[in-house]
C-alpha positions as CSV (number, residue, x, y, z in Angstrom):
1,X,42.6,34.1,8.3
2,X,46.1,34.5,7.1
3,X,47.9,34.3,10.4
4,X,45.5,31.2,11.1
5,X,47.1,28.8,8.3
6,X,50.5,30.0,9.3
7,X,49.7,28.8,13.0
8,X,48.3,25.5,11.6
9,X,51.7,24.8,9.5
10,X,53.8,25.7,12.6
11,X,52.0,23.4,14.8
12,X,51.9,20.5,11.8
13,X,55.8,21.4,12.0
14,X,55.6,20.7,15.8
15,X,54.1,17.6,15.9
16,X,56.5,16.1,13.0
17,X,59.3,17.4,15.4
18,X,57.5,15.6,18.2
19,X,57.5,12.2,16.2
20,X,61.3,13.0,15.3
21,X,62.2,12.7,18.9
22,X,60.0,9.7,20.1
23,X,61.3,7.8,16.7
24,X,65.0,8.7,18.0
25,X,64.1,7.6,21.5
26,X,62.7,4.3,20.4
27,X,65.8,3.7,18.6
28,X,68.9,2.0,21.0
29,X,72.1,2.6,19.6
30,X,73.0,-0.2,17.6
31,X,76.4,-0.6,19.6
32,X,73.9,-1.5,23.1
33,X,72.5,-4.6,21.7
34,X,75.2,-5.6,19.5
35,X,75.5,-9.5,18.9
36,X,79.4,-11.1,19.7
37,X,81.0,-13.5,17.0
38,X,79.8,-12.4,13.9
39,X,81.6,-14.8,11.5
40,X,79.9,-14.5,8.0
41,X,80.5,-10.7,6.9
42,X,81.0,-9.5,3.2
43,X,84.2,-8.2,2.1
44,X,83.7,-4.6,1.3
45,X,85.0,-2.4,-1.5
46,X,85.5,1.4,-0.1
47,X,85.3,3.4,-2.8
48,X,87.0,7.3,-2.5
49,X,86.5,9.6,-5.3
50,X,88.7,12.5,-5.1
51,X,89.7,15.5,-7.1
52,X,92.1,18.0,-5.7
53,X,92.7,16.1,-2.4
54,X,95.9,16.6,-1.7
55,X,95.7,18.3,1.7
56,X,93.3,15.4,3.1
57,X,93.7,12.2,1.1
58,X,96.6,11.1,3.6
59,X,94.8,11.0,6.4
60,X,92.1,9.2,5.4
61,X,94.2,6.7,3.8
62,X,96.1,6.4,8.2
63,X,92.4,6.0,8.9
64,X,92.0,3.0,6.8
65,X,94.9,1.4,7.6
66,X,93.9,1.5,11.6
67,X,90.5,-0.8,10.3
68,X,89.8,-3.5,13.2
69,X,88.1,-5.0,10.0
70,X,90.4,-8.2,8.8
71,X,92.9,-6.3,6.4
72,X,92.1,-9.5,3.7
73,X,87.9,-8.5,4.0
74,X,88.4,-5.0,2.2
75,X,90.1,-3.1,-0.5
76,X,90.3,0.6,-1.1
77,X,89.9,1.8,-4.6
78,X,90.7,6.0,-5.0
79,X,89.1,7.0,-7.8
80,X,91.5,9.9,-9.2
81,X,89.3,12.4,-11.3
82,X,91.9,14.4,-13.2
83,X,93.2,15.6,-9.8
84,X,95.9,19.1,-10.8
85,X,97.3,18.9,-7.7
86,X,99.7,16.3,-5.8
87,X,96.9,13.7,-4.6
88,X,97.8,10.7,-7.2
89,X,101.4,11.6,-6.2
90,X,100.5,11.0,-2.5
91,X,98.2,7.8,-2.9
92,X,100.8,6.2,-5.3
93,X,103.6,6.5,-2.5
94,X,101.2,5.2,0.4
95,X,100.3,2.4,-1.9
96,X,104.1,1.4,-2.0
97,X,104.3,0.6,1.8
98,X,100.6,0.2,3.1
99,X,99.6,-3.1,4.4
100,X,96.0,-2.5,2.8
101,X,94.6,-3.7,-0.6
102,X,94.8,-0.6,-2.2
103,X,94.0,0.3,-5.6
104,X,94.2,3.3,-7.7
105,X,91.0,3.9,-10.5
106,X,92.9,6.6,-12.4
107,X,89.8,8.7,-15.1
108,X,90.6,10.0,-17.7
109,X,90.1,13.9,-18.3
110,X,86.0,14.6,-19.0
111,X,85.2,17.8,-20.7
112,X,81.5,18.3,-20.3
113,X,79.8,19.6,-17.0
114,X,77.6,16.2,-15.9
115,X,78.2,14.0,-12.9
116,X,82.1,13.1,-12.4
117,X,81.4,12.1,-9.1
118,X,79.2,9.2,-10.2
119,X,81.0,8.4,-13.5
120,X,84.0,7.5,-10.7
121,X,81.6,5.8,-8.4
122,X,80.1,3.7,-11.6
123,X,83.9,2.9,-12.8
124,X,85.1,1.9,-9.7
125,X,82.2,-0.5,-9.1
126,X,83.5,-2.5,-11.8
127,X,86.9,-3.0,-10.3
128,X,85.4,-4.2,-7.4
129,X,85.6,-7.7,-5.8
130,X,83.7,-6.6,-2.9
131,X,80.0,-7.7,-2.3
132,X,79.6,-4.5,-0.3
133,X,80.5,-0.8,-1.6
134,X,81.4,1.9,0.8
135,X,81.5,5.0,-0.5
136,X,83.2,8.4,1.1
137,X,85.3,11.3,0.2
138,X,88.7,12.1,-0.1
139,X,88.4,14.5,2.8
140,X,86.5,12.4,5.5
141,X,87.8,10.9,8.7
142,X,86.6,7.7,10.3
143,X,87.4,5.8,13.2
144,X,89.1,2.5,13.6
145,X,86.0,0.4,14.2
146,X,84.0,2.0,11.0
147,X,84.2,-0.9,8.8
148,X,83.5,-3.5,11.2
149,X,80.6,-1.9,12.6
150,X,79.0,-1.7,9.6
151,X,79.5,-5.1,7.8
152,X,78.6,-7.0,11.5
153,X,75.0,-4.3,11.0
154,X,75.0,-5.5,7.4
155,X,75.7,-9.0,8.0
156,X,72.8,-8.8,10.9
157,X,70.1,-7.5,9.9
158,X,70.8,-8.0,5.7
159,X,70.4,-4.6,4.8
160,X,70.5,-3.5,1.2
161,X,71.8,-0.1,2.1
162,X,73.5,0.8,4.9
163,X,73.6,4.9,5.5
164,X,75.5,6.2,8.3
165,X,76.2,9.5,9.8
166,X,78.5,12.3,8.5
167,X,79.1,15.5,10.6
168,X,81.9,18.5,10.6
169,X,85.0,18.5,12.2
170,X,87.4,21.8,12.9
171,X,90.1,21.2,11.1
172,X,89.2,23.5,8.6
173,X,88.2,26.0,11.2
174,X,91.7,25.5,12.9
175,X,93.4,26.1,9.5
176,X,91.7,29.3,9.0
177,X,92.6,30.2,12.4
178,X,96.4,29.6,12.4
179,X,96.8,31.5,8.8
180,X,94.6,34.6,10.6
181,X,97.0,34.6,12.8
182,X,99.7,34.8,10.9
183,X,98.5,37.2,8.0
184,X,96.0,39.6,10.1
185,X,97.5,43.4,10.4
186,X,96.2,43.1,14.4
187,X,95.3,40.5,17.2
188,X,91.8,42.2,17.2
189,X,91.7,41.6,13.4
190,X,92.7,38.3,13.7
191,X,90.3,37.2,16.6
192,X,87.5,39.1,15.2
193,X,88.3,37.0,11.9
194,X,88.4,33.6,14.3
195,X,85.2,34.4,16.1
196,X,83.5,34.7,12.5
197,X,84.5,31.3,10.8
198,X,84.0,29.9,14.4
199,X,80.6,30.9,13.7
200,X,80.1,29.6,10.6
201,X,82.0,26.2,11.1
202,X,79.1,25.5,14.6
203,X,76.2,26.6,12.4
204,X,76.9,24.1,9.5
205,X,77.2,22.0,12.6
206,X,74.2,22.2,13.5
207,X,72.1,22.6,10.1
208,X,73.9,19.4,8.8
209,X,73.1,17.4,12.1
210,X,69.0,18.2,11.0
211,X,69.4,16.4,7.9
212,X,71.3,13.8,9.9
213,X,68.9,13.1,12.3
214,X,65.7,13.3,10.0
215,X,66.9,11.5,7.2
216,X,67.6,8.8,9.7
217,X,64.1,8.9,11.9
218,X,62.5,8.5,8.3
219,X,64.8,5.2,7.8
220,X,63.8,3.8,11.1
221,X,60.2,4.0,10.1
222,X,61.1,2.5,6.6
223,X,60.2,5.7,4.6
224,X,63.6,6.7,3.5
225,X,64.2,10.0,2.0
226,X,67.9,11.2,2.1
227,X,71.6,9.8,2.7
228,X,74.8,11.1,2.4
229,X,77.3,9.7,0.0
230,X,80.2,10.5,1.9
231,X,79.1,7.1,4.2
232,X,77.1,5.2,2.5
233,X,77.3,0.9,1.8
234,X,74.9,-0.7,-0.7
235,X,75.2,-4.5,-2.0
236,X,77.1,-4.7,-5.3
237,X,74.3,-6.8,-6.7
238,X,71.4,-4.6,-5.6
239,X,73.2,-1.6,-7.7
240,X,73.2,-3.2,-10.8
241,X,69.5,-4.8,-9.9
242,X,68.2,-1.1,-9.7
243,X,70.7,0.0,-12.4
244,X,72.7,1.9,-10.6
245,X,72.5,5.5,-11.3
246,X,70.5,5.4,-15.2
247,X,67.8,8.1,-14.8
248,X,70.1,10.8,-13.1
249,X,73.6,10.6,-14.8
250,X,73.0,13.5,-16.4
251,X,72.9,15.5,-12.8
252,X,76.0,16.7,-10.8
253,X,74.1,15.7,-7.4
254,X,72.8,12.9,-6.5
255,X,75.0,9.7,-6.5
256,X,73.9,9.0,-2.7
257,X,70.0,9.8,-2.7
258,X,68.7,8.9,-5.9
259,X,70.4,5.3,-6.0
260,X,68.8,5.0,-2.4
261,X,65.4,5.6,-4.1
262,X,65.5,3.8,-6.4
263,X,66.3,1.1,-3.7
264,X,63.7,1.9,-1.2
265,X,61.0,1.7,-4.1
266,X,61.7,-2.1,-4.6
267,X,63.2,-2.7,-0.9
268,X,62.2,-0.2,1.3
269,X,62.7,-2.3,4.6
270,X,66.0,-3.3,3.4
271,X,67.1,0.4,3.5
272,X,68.9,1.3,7.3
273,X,69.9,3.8,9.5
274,X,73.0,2.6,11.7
275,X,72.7,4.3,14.5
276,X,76.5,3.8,16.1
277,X,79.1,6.4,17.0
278,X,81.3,3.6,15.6
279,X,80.2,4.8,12.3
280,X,80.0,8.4,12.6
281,X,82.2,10.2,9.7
282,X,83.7,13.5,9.8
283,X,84.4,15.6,6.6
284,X,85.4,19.5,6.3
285,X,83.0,22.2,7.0
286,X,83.1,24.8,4.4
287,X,85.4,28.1,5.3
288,X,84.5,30.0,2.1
289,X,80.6,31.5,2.1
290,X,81.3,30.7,-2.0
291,X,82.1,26.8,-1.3
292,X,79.1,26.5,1.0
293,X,76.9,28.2,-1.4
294,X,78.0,26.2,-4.5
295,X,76.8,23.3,-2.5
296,X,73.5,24.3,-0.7
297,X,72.8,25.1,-4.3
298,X,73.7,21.7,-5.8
299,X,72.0,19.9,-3.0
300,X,68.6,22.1,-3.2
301,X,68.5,22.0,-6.8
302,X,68.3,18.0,-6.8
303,X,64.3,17.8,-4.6
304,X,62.5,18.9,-8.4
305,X,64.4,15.6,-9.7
306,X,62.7,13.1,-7.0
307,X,60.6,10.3,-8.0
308,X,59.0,9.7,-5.1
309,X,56.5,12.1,-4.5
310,X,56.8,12.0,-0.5
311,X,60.2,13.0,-0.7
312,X,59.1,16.4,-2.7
313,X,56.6,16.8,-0.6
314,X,58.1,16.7,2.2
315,X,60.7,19.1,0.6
316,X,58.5,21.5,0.0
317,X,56.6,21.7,3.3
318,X,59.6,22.1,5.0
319,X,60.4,25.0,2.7
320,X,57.1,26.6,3.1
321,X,57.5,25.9,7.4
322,X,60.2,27.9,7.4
323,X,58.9,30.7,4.9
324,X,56.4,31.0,7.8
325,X,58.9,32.5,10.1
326,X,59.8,35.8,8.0
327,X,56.2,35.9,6.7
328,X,55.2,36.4,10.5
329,X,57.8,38.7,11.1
330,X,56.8,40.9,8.8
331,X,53.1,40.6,9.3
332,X,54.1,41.4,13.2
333,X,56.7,44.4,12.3
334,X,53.4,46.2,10.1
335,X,50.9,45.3,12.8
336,X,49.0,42.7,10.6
337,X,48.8,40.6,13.6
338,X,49.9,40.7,17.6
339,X,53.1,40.3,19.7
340,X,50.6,36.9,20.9
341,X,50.6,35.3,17.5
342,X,54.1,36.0,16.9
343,X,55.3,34.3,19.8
344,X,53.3,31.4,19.4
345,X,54.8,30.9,15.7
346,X,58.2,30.9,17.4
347,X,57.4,28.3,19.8
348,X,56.1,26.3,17.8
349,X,58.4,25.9,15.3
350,X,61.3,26.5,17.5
351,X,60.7,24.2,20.7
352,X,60.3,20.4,19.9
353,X,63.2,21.6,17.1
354,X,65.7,22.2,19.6
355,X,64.8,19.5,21.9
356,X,65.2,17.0,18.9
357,X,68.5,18.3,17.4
358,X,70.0,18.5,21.2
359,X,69.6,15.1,20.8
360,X,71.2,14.6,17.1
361,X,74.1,16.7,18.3
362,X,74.5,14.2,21.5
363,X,74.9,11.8,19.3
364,X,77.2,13.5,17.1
365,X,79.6,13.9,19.7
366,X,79.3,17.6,19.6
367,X,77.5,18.4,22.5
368,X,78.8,21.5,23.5
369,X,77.4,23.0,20.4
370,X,73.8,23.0,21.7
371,X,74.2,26.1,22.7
372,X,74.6,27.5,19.0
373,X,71.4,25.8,18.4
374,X,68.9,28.8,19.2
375,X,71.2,31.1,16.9
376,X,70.9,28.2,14.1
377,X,67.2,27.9,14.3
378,X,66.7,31.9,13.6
379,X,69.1,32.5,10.6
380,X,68.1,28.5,9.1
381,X,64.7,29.8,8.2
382,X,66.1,32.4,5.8
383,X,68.5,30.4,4.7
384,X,65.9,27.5,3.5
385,X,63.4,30.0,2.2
386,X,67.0,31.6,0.1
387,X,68.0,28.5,-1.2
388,X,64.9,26.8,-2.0
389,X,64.5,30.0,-4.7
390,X,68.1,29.9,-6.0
391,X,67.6,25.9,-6.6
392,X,64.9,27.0,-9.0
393,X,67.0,28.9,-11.7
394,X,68.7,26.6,-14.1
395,X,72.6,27.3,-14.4
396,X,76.0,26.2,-13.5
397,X,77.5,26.1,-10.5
398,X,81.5,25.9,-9.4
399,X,82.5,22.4,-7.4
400,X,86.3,21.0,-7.2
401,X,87.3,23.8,-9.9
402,X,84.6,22.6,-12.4
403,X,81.4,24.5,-13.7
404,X,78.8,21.8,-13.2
405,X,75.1,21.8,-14.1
């Protein structure tokens, strides 16, 4: 009976997979019907909170400066939270020769553990004379046509919020690589070392290109449920209408998803997807296991916090789809049920899974990664199931060098 509700979970999970992909299908690129001579855009306010940058910041600022969008229809405002290191040093001497509106929002030093991110967020709003707010972070790349592409989406279709895609480059991965290189005792050593963060670089790839593709599929069918704040645009006037982010300020996650709800619940057909390779962001993949657990941890902990009770739902049933996948493994390794069942498990959790995030990768620009997908799909289970449980125990957690509830 057991091994019966498993297989009815699994094949609920394959048929929400099968949905994903039609959804994705029946949505063009937004770049393929894209209408010429859009004249009445919003100037838009890019907001960049950073702390600790200093390795990135620079590049992000080139990027910016590269904008096809008219230089006099945005500003940038860097939001400097306490940085220790030389990032106000390096924005302060870009400002000095950059052709760009750029301002700096320097915060003064916080002592207790709640949200900095959205206390810079919140601060910088009110030094902005843009209608639209872009938000992304201080170690994020984005092409030349980002901000055009999304004000001429905005200025279309009159979105409220505007969430875009965000994926992993290699720099970080190359970094690592170089410095092995350098430091290891032996080639072997150093290639061995290489092949490892190589490994884990492609499978937060792929795990981050899930939440990508999902959280946009539930967008196109106007039942939003996550964004990323690292490229996301919202009206100025619709954040204060939904009071921006009262309710949560007390938590260190959530300045992307939360304001989003609380959007959705009043608008939720005002809340897009832009679905343009124009608009595709690229931010560091984490080279520490201790980095990328700090922020699996921060990001699972924030579903018990959701308002919207379709969102925790949802959040828990793909916890508990996943939590199939060991429970069947073991129930196949005592002989509580056959070779039969477990294959059918597999299949059905792993098939219409890899055929949708083949397709999210595509998109992504990282198709040569599809191949890490079937490695992905047999670790990501345990990985859900490990998470989900951490999330549960109250505590700090490390991010930017802070302790953070």
């Amino acid at each position: 009976m057991l091994i019966i509700s498993l297989l009815i979970i699994v094949g609920v999970y394959f048929l929400a997979n099968l949905s994903l992909i039609i959804i994705w299908f029946r949505t063009p690129n937004y770049s393929s019907f894209l209408k010429e001579n859009v004249i009445e855009t919003s100037k838009i306010s890019v907001i960049v909170p950073v702390r600790n940058e200093a390795e990135n910041i620079l590049f992000l600022l080139q990027d910016l400066e590269k904008q096809t969008y008219p230089k006099h229809k945005f500003e940038v405002i860097i939001a400097d939270d306490d940085s220790t290191d030389d990032t106000l040093k390096i924005v302060q001497k870009f400002q000095k020769n950059s052709n760009i509106n750029l301002l700096i929002n320097q915060l003064p030093p916080k002592t207790n553990n709640t949200s900095p991110k959205k206390r810079a967020i919140d601060s910088s709003i009110k030094l902005a004379s843009g209608q639209l707010i872009t938000t992304t972070d201080g170690d994020c790349r984005v092409g030349e046509k980002w901000l055009e592409s999304i004000a001429n989406f905005q200025a279309q279709t009159g979105a409220y919020l505007v969430s875009c895609a965000v994926t992993f480059d290699n720099a970080a991965f190359e970094r690592n690589s170089a410095r092995f290189a350098q430091t290891s005792l032996s080639k072997l050593h150093s290639i061995t070392l290489s092949i490892i963060h190589s490994i884990i670089n492609n499978t937060q790839i792929i795990e981050f290109a899930s939440l990508v593709g999902s959280g946009a599929c539930a967008m196109f069918i106007e039942k939003p449920n996550m964004c990323n704040g690292a490229n996301l645009t919202y009206l100025k006037s619709i954040f204060y209408e939904v009071n921006g982010f009262a309710g949560n300020e007390n938590l260190a996650s959530g300045d992307d998803e939360f304001l989003m709800h609380k959007i959705a619940a009043k608008y939720p057909n005002k809340v897009k997807f832009l679905k343009d390779q124009n608009t595709i962001v690229e931010t560091h993949a984490h080279a520490s296991w201790r980095s990328f657990y700090n922020q699996r941890k921060r990001w699972a902990s924030k579903w018990k916090h959701y308002n919207n009770w379709q969102t925790t739902a949802l959040a828990v049933f793909v916890f508990v789809a996943n939590l199939v996948v060991p429970l069947t493994f073991g129930f196949w390794f005592f002989d509580f049920t056959t070779t039969q069942n477990l294959f059918l498990v597999l299949s059905l959790k792993f098939s219409a899974e890899f055929i949708f995030l083949s397709l999210v990768i595509s998109f992504l620009r990282k198709k040569s990664l599809i191949w890490v997908i079937p490695f992905v799909q047999i670790i990501y289970p345990l990985y859900v199931v490990f998470f989900g449980l951490v999330a549960q125990k109250q505590g700090e957690y490390v991010w930017k060098g802070r302790k953070l509830k």
